[in-house]
C-alpha positions as CSV (number, residue, x, y, z in Angstrom):
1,X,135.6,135.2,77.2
2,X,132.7,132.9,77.1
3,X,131.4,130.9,80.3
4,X,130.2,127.3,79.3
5,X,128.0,126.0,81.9
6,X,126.0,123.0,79.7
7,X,127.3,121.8,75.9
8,X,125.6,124.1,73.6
9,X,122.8,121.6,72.0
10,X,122.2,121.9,68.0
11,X,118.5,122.9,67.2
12,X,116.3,119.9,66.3
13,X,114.9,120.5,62.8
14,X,113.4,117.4,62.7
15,X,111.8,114.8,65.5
16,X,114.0,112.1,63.9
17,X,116.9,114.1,65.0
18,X,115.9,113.5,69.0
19,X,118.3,110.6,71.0
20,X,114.8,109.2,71.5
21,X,112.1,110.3,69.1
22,X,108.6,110.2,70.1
23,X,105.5,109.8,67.6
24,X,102.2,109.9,68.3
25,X,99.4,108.9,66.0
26,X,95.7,108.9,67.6
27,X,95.8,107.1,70.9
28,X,99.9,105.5,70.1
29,X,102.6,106.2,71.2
30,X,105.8,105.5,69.5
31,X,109.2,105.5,71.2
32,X,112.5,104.3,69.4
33,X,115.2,102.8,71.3
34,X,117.6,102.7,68.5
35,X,120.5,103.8,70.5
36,X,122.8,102.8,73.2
37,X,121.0,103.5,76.6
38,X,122.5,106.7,77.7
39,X,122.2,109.4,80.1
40,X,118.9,109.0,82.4
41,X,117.9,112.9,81.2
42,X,117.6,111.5,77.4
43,X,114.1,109.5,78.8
44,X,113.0,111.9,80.3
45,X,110.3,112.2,77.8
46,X,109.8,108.7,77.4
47,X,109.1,108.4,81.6
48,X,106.7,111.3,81.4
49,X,104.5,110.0,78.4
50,X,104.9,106.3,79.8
51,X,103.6,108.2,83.4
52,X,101.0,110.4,82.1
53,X,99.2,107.9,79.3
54,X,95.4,107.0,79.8
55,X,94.2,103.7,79.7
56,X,93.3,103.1,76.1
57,X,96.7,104.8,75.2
58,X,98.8,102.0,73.6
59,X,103.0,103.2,73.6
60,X,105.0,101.0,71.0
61,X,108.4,100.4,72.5
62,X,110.4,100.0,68.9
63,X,113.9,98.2,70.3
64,X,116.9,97.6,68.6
65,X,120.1,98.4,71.1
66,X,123.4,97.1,72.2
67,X,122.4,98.2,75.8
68,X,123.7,100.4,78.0
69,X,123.4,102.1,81.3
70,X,120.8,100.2,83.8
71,X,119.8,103.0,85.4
72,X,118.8,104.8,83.0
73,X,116.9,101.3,82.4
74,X,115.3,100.7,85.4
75,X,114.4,105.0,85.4
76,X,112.1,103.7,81.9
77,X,111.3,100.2,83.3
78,X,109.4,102.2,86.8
79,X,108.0,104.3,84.4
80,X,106.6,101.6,82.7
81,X,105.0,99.7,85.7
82,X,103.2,102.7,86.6
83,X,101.7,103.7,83.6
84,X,98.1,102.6,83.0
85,X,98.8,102.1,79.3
86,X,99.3,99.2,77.1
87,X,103.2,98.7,76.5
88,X,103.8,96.2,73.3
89,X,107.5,95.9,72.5
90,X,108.8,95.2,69.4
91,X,112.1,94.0,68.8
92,X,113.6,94.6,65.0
93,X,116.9,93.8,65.7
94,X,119.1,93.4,68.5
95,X,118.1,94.1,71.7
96,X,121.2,93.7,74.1
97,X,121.9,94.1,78.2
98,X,119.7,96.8,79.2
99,X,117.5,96.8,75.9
100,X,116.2,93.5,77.1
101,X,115.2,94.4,80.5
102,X,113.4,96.7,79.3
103,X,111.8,94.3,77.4
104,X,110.9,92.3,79.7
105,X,108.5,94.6,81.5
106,X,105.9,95.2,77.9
107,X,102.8,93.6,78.2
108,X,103.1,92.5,74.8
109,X,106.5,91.8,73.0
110,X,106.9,91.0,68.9
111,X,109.9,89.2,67.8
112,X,110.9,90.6,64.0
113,X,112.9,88.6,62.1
114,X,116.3,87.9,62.4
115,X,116.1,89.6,66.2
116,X,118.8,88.6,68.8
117,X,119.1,89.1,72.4
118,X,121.9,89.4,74.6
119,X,121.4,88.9,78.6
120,X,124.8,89.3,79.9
121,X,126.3,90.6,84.0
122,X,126.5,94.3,84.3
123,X,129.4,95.9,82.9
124,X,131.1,99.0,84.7
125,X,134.0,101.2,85.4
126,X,135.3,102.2,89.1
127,X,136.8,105.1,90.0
128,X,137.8,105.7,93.7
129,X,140.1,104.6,96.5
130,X,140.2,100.7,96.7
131,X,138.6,100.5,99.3
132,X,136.0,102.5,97.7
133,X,135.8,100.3,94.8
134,X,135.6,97.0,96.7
135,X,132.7,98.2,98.5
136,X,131.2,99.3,95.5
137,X,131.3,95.9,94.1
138,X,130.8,94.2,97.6
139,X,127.6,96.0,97.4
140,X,126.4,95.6,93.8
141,X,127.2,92.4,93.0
142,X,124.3,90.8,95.4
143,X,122.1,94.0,94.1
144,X,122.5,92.5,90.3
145,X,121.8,88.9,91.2
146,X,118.1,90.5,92.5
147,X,117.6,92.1,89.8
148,X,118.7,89.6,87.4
149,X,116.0,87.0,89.0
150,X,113.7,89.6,89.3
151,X,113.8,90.9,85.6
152,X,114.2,87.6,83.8
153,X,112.0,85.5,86.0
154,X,110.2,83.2,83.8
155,X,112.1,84.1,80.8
156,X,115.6,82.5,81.9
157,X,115.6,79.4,83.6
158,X,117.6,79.7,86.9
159,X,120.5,77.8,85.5
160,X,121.0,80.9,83.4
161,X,119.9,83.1,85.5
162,X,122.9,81.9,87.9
163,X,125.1,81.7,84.6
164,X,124.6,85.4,83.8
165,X,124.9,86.9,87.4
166,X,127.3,84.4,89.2
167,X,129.8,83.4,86.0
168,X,130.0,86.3,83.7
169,X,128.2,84.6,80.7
170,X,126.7,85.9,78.0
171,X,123.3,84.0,77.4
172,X,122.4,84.8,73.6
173,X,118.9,84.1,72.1
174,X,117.5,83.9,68.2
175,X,114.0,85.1,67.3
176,X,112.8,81.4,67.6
177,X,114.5,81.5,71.2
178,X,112.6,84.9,72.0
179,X,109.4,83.9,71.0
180,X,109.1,80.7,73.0
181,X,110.8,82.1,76.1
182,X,108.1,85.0,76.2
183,X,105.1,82.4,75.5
184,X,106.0,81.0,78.6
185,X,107.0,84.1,80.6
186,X,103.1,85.3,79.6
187,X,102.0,81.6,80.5
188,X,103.5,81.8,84.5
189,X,101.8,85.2,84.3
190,X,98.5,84.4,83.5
191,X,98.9,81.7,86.6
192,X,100.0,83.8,89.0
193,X,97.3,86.8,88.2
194,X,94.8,82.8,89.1
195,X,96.4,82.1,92.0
């Protein structure tokens, strides 16, 4: 009989085979988010390079994903206020729900062509006593709408902002729609760094 404490993991033969692969050439970084946002453990990596680079280390943040778990989000997104490095984003695709909070936090972001974005309510599954579950919800629901204001702030107007956390809506953005939107976000930025 064989005790199975953790799923046996296949040997990586290859870095493209990691969840999140990681390539460095000279003094950058680059980290593909390719995939849904998963389990916090698979950024681990990610967090400690974001944590641990220098200040004329530059990480590429290559995003195209439907989203996924915000914690695992906001796990990469602390990581990425902390880290004394450049952070440019590029988006070559679609960056969806938790993809695009993490966008939100590069100091640079490129738009590829024909790139969507998705800012939509969080999503989730409850599992407890109802009473559990409604204060679950009871809790979270005010927690989002901070975060939503917080994390789109500048990018969103608060019409949306309001549409996303209060209504359930889904706002969806084109590459033309991206670019402008982060212009401005970088504009209000620059201001507040003045005042």
């Amino acid at each position: 009989m064989k005790l199975v404490l953790e799923p046996e993991r296949p040997e990586i033969d290859s870095i493209w085979e990691e969840y999140v692969p990681i390539l460095q050439k000279d003094n950058n970084y680059y980290i593909h988010l390719t995939e849904e946002i998963v389990s916090p453990s698979e950024y681990n990596k990610t967090c400690y390079l974001l944590e641990n680079a220098l200040e004329t280390d530059v990480v590429h943040l290559l995003i195209n994903s439907p989203g996924g778990l915000s914690d695992s989000a906001f796990m990469v997104i602390n990581s990425m206020i902390n880290s004394k490095a450049k952070i440019i984003g590029r988006i070559t695709g679609n960056a969806s729900s938790a993809a695009t909070m993490i966008a939100m936090y590069c100091d640079e972001l490129i738009v590829g062509r024909f790139s969507t974005m998705m800012c939509h309510n969080y999503n989730h599954g409850a599992q407890g006593t109802g009473n559990q579950v409604k204060t679950y919800v009871d809790f979270i629901d005010p927690e989002f709408t901070k975060v939503v204001k917080e994390v789109y702030k500048d990018f969103l107007t608060p019409a949306e902002m309001k549409r996303v956390s209060s209504n359930d809506k889904e706002i969806w953005l084109n590459e033309q729609d991206i670019r402008a939107r982060w212009d401005n976000k970088l504009a209000k930025r620059a201001i507040d760094k003045v005042v």
